[in-house]
N, C-alpha and C positions, 0 to 999 in steps of 0.2 A: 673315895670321894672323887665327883667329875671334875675335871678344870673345868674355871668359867669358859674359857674360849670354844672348848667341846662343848659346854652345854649352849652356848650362843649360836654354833652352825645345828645342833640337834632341832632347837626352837625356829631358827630359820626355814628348815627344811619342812618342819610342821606347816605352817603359816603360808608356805608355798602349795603347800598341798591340799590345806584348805580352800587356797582362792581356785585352784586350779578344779577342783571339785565345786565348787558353787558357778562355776561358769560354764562347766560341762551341763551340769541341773539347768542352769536358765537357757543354754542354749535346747535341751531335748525340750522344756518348757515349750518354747516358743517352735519348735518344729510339730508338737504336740496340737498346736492351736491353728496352726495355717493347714494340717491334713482336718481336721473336725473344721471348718470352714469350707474348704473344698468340698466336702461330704454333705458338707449342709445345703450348697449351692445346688450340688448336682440332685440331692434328692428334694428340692422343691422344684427345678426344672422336669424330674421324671415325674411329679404327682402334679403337674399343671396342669388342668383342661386344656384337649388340645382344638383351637379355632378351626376348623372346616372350610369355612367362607373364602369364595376367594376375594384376593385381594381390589379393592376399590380401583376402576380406573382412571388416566392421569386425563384430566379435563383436556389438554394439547392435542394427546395422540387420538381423542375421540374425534375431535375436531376434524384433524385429518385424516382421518382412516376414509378408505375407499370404498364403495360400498360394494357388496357381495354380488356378484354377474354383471350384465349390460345395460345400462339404464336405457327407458323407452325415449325416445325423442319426443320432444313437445309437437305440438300440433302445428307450431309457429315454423321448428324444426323441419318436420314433417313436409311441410308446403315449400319450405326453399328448396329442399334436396328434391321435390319432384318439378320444380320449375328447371335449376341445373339439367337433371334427366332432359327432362325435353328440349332443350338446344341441346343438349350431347348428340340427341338421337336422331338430330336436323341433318347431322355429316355426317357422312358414309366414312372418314376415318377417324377415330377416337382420338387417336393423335395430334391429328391435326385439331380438333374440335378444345382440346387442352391448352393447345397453343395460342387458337385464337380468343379461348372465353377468359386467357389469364390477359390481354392486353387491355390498355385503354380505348384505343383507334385500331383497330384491325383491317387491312384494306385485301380483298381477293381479288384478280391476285395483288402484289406487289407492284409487278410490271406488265405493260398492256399496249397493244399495239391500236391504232387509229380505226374506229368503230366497236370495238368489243366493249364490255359491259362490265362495269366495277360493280363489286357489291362492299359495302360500307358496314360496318360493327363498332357502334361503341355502348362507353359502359350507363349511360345516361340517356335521357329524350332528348329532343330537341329537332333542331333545324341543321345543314348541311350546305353551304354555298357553292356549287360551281356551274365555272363558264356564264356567269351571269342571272342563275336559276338558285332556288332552293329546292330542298328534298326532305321531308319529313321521315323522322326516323319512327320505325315503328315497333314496338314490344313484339320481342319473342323468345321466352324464357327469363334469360337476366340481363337478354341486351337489348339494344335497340339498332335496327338496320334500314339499311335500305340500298338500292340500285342508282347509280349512275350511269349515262352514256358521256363513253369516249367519242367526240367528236371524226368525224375521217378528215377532216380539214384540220384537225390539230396537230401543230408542229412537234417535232419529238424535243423532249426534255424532261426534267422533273418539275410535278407542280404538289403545291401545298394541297392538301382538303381536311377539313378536320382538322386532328394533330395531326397527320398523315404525311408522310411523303409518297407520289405514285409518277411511278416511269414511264414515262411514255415511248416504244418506241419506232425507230422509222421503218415506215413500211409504204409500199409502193406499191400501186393499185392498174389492171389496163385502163389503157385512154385511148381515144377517138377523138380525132379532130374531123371536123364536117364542115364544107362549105354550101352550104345552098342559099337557094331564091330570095330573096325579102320577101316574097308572098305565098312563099311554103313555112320559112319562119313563123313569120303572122299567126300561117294558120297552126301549128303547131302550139303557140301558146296561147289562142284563145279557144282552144278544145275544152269543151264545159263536161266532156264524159273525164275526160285525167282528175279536173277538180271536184265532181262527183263524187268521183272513189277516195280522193285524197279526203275527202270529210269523213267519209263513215270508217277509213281506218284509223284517222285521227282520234273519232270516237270512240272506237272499240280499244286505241292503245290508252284511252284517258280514265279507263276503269279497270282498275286493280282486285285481284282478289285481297280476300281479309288477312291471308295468312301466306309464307311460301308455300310454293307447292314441290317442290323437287330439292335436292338438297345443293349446296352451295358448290361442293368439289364432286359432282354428279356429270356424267361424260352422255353428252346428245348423241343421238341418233340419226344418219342419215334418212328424213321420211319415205323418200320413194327413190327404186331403181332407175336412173335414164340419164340421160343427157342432160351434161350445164350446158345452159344455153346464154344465161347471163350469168357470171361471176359476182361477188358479192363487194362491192367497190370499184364496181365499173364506173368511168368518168367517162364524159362527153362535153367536150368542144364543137359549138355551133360558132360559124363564121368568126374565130377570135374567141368569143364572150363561154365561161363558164354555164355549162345549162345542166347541168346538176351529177349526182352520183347516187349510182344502184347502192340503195340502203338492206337490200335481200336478195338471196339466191332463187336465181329462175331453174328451173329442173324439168327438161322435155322427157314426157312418154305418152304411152298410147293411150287415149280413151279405157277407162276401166280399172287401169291400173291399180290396186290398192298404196292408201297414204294412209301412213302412219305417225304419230304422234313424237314431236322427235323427244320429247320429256315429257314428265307430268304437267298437266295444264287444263284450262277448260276453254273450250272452242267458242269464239264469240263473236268471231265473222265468218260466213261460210254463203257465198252465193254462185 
């Protein structure tokens, strides 16, 4: 016969060995059910029609996508880049031609001494005031221009035109002081051949052509070989009084001699 107390730890140890067995079972159970799940997954992933197609695109990146080579210039396009072209092609240096079609007021040059000849660029038409005169500016390309004379009577300094500022500077001319007769005077300024000519040059410098003809930073030519005979800013003093100043160069030589052209131009007095 067992003692109770033997057969109390006998049935203990049973009872332990049950539960320890039913937990061993539910756990292979449940590792049992999560591999046949994984198994199920992956084989209706391997038997899925597979999509081909590609994928839709994102309405955004259509938007901004760039298009494929060089797009043509519009017509509108087209016309401005050959208006640019042709003031570029007015100056002999690109360069400089960059410089002046990026400003508002462009003045050639800068600085100028007493008689020389300003040429004026801006970016708009219009009218241009100096010395008491206006000057029509005229298209060509994308600006509009035109020509001023520097006075030789003007004092050196800086003056406004335009937007502009332009330097003037001092410069000194020969002079002649002359004393004669009262009645070589006389005749001297009622000679009707001086006022003659002074009309028909008048007239001939009163017509412009339509367009430049030579380019802006473009270097003149000496026309003929020979002798200055008059300087260009000669002044002459009769008895005290101002009686005027050589506005052109006088040039002696021989009969025959060939004159040429001291820039491009078209001849519109010639007698």
């Amino acid at each position: 016969m067992i003692p109770r107390s033997k057969r109390m730890n006998i049935q203990g140890r049973q009872r332990r060995s049950r539960k320890s067995l039913l937990l061993w079972a539910v756990g292979c159970a449940l590792i049992l059910i999560l591999v046949m799940m994984t198994f199920s997954r992956w084989l209706n992933v391997a038997l899925a029609p597979v999509d081909e197609s590609p994928p839709p695109l994102r309405e955004d990146l259509v938007a901004s996508a760039e298009p494929l080579g060089p797009v043509p210039p519009t017509a509108e396009q087209a016309a401005q880049y050959a208006t640019l072209e042709r003031e570029r092609s007015y100056y002999a240096d690109a360069d400089k031609a960059e410089l002046v079609m990026g400003e508002d007021w462009a003045l050639i040059p800068s600085e100028v001494d007493p008689g020389d000849v300003l040429l004026i660029r801006h970016n708009a038409p219009g009218e241009v005031a100096w010395q008491g005169k206006k000057y029509t500016l005229k298209p060509l390309g994308s600006g509009y221009y035109t020509y001023v004379p520097i006075p030789i009577q003007l004092k050196p300094g800086e003056y406004g035109i335009g937007g502009a500022t332009v330097t003037v500077r001092t410069k000194s001319f020969p002079t002649d002081r002359l004393t004669v007769s009262e009645q070589l005077e006389s005749i001297k300024q009622n000679t009707e051949r001086i006022n003659a000519d002074q009309k028909k040059i008048d007239k001939a410098r009163s017509q412009s052509a339509g367009e430049f003809l030579f380019p802006p930073d473009s270097l003149f030519i000496e026309p003929v070989q020979g002798r200055l005979s008059t300087p260009f800013g000669y002044t002459r003093y009769v008895n005290g009084k101002y009686d005027g100043s050589h506005k052109a160069i006088d040039i002696a030589a021989p009969m025959g001699t060939p004159v040429k052209a001291s820039n491009d131009g078209v001849v519109v007095l010639a007698e």
